[in-house]
C-alpha beads as a LAMMPS data file, in Angstrom:
LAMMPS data file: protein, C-alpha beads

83 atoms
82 bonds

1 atom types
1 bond types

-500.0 500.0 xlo xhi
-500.0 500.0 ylo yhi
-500.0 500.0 zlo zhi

Masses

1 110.0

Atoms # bond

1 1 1 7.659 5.100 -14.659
2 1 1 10.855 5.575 -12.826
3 1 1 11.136 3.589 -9.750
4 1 1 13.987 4.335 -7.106
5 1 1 16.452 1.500 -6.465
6 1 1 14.922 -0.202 -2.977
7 1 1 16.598 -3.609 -1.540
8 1 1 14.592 -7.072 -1.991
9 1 1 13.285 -6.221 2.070
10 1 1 12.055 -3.366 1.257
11 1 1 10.114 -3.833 -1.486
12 1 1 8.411 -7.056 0.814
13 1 1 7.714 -4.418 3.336
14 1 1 6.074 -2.438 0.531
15 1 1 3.986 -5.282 -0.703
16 1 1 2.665 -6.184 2.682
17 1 1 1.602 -2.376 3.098
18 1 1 -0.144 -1.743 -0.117
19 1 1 -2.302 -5.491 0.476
20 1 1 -2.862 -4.383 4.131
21 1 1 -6.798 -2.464 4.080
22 1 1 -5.907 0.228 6.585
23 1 1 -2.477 1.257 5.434
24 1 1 -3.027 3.813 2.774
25 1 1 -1.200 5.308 0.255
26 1 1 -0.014 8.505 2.011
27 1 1 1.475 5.882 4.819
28 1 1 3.594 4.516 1.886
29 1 1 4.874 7.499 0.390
30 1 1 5.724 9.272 3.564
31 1 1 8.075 6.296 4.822
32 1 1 9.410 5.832 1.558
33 1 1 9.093 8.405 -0.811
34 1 1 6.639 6.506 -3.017
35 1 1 3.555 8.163 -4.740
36 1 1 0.078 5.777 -5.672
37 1 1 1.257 5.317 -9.160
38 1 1 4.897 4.289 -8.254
39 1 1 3.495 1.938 -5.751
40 1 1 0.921 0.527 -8.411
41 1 1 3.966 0.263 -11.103
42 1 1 6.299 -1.673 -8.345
43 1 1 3.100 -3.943 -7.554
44 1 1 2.875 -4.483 -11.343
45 1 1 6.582 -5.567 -11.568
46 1 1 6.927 -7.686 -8.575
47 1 1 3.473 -9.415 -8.883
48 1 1 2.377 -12.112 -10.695
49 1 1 -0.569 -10.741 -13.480
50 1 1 -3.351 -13.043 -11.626
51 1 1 -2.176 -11.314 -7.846
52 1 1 -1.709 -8.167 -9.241
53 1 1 -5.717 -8.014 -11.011
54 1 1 -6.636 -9.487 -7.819
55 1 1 -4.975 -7.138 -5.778
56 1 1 -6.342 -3.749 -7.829
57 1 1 -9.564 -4.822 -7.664
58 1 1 -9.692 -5.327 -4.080
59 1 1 -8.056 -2.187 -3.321
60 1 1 -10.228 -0.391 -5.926
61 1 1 -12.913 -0.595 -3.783
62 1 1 -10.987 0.086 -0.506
63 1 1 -11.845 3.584 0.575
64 1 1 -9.215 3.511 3.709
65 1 1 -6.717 3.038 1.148
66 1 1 -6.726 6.705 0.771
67 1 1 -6.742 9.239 3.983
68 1 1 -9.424 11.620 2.403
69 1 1 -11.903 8.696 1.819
70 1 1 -11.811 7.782 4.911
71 1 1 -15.097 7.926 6.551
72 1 1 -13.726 7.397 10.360
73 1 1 -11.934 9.834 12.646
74 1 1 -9.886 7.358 14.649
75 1 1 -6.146 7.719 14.108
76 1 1 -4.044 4.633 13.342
77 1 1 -5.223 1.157 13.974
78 1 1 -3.449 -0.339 17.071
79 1 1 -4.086 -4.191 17.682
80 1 1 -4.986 -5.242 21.322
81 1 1 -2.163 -7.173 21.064
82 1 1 0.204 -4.564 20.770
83 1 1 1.777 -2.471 23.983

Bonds

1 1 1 2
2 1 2 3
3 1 3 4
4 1 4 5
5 1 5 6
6 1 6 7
7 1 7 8
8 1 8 9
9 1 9 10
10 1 10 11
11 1 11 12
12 1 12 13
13 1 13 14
14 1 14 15
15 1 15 16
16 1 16 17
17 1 17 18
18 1 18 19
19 1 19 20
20 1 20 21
21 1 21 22
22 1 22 23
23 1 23 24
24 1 24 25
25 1 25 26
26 1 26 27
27 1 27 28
28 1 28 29
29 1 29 30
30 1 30 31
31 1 31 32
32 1 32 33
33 1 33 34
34 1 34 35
35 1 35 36
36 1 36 37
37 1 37 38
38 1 38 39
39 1 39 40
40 1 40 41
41 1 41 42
42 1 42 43
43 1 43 44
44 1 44 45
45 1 45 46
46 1 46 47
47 1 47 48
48 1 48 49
49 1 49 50
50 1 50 51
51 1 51 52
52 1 52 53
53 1 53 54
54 1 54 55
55 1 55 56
56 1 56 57
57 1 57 58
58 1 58 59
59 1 59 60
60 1 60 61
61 1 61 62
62 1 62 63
63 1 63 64
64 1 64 65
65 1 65 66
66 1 66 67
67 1 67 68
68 1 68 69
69 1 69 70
70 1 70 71
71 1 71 72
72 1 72 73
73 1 73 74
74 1 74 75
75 1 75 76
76 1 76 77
77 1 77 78
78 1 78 79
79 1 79 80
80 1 80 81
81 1 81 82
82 1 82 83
């Protein structure tokens, strides 16, 4: 699979998306062009095998990893420590 060129920051900032549970995989793709199977390919490359295993698993069974699984209405999660 064919992965776009994307600086060492952000493919961090696409790491930390794809392990956070309420970020899904339309969030990714709209900010940076990246569909589920691109993100699952750069996961794959940047991972080590153990993290990566660990990491589909868990978001496998994640149904807010995908907006039409979703089984709440609320719009994006805002912490209470956030303005």
């Amino acid at each position: 699979m064919k992965l776009p060129l994307l600086d060492s920051a952000t493919i961090d900032r696409i790491i930390e998306m794809a392990w956070e549970d309420r970020t899904p995989f339309e969030a990714i793709e709209l900010q940076y062009d990246l569909s589920e199977a691109q993100v699952i390919a750069l996961m794959r490359r940047e991972m080590q095998s153990s993290s990566f295993k660990m990491w589909r698993k868990r978001v496998s069974s994640r149904s807010t990893k995908h907006l039409q699984k979703r089984d709440f209405s609320v719009g994006r999660f805002k912490s209470n420590n956030q303005a």
